[in-house]
N, C-alpha and C positions, 0 to 999 in steps of 0.2 A: 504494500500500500504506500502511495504516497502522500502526507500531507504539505498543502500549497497554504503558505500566510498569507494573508493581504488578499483574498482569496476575492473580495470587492471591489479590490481597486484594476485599475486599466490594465497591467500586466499581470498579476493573478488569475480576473477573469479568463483575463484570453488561455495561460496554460491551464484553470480548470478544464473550459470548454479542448481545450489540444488534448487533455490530456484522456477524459471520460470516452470511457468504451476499452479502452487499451489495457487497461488498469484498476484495481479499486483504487480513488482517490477522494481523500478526506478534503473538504475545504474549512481554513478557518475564519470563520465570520463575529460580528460583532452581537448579530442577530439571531438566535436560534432557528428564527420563522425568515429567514433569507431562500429567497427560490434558488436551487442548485441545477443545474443538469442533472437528467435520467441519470439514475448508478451513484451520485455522487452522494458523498455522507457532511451535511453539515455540521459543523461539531466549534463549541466556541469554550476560550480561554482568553489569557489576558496575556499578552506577550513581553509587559514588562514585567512579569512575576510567572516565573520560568516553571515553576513548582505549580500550577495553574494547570499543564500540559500535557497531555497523555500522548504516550506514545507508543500504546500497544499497537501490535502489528504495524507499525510503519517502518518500513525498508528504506525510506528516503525522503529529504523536507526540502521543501524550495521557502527560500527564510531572506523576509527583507535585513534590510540593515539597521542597524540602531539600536540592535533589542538583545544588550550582554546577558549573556547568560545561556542563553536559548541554545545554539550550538553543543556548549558542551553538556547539558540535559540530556539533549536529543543523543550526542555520542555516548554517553552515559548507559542511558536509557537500551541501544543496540541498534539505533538507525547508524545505517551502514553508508550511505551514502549525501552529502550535503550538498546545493547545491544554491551558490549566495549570490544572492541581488549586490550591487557595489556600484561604481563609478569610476570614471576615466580620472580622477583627480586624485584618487588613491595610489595613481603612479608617482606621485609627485613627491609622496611622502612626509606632507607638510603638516606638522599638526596643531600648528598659530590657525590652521585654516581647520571652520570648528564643523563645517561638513565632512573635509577629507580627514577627522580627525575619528571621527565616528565610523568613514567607511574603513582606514586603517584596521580598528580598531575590530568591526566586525571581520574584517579577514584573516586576523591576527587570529581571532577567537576559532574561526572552524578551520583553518591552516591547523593549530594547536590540539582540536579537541580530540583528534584519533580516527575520527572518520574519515573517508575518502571525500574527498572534496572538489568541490567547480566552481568557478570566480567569475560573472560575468560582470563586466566592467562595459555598458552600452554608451552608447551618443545620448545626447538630451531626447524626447519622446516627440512623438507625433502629435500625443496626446495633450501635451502641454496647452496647443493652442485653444483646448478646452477652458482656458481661464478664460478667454475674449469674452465667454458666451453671455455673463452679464453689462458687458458693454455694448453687444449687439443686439441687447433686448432692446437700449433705451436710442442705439440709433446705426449708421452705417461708419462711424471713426473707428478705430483700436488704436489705443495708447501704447506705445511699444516697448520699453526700457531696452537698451544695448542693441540700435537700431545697425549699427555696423558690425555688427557679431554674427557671423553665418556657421550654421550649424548642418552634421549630417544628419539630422533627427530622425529617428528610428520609430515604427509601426508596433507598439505593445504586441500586436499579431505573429512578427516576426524575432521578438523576443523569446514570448512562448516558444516559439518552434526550436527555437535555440536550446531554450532549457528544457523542453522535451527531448529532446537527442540528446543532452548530458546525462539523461535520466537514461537513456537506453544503449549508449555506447560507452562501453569502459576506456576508449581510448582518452574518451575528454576526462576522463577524471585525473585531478592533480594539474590539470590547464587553468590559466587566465586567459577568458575569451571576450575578445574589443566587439562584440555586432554594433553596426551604425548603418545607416540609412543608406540610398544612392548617390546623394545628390544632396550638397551646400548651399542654404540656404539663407539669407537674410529675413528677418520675421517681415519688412515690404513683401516681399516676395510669396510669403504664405499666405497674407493679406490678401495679394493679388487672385493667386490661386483659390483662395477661400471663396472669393468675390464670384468670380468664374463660376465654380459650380453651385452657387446658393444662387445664382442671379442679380446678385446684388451688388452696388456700386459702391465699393469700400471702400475708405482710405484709411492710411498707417499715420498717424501723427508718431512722427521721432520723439523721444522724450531726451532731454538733458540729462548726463549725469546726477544734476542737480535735483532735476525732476523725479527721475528716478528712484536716487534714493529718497525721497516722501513720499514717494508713492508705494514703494517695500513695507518703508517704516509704520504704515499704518497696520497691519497684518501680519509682518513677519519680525520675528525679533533680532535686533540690531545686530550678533554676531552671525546670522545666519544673512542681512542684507551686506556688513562686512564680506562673508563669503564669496558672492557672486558679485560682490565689484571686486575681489580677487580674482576670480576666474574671468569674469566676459570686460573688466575694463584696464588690471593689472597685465591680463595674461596669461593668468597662469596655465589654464588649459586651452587648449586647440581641439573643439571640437567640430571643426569643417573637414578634417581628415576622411576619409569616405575606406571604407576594408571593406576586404571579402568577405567577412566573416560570416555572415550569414547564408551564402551561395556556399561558399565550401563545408558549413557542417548540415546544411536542409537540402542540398542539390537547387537550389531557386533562388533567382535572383529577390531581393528585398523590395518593399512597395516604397513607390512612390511616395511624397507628400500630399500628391494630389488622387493618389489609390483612399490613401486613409482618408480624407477628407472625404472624397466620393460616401464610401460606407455610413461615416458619421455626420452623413450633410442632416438627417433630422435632430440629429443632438442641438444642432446649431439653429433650423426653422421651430424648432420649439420654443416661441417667446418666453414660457410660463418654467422653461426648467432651470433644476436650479443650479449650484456650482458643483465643479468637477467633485467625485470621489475621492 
């Protein structure tokens, strides 16, 4: 059996849904009464209180990051196999930097805990541009922050697929795997693409540095808006870099920006829905 965390969110669903039929696969949610796919077992706990967690019969966990402890439980426990959500900024090894201190930190942990392990370290998501959606209830602008930061954003779809094959090939165990999208993109540019397939006459307002950071600060708390004006205005990561990674371990090339959008163009004509997962 496998259990998948975050089993709600954009990349969980999708390897729930990758995974059911193939497998028994547990999902952990926050809701008991959460709809799963046919086969699939919902089951909930608390992820910051490890001791919370059952892990019988589970051969293998696909485990976000942030949540110490959880790994070595599970290897504790006799899951044989881990296989850990991370980021590209983990390479950097910086731990002033208080995201890539956390992704460190969970790599460290299931590197450590004794189980066989797999690292995926992806591009920023496709998904992301699910935050616009309460700016395009109330009109056609999107306010951008780090409007010259082009990224190879990646299709939660094609993540799943990724960490399903880690699940089923022993060769990827003990690898760090980069997947990233096709194709570098400026958020104008997803704008445009967005525009395109919703019908709609969008435009991207650039925001200032300046801008930007008030615009984090209202939501996000300051060492984590520190963060990413580390990343998209220091430098510190490059993520336009564009790998094979996802055609060499799925046999298929990765989607589009404008594939993902297609699929989730009603997420975005729902004026009434709410914010991302």
């Amino acid at each position: 059996m496998i259990l998948v965390t975050g089993a709600t969110g954009n990349v969980g669903a999708e390897l729930v849904h990758t995974l059911a039929g193939a497998e028994p696969v547990q999902a952990l949610v926050r809701d008991p009464h959460t709809v799963v796919p046919p086969g699939v077992q919902a089951v909930t706990a608390d992820l910051t209180a490890p001791q919370t967690l059952s892990f019988d019969g589970v051969r293998a966990l696909f485990l976000l990051p942030g949540y110490p402890g959880v790994a070595t439980a599970a290897a504790a426990a006799g899951v044989e196999h881990i296989v850990q959500l991370s980021g590209v900024s983990a390479a950097t090894g910086d731990t002033t930097n208080a995201i890539t201190r956390y992704m460190l930190a969970s790599e460290r942990e299931v590197i450590e805990s004794g189980a066989a392990w797999t690292i995926l370290r992806p591009s920023a998501f496709d998904s992301n541009a699910l935050r616009w959606r309460p700016q395009l209830r109330d009109g056609d602008t999107v306010r951008a922050p780090f409007p010259t930061v082009a990224t190879a954003c990646l299709d939660p779809y094609d993540l799943a697929a990724v960490a399903a094959a880690a699940f089923r090939e022993e060769a990827l165990r003990g690898e760090i795997l980069w997947p990233t999208g096709p194709e570098a993109l400026r958020p104008a540019q997803q704008v445009a693409i967005l525009g395109e397939i919703l019908g709609r006459a969008l435009h991207c307002e650039e925001l200032t540095d300046a801008q930007a950071r008030a615009d984090l600060l209202r939501n996000t708390p300051v060492e984590y808006v520190d963060a990413f004006f580390d990343f998209y205005v220091e430098g510190a990561i490059d993520e336009s870099v564009v790998r094979a990674t996802v055609e060499e371990v799925t046999g298929r090339a990765p989607r589009t920006f404008a594939q993902w959008a297609t699929v989730h163009a009603d997420d975005f004509r729902d004026r009434q829905a709410g914010t991302d997962r």
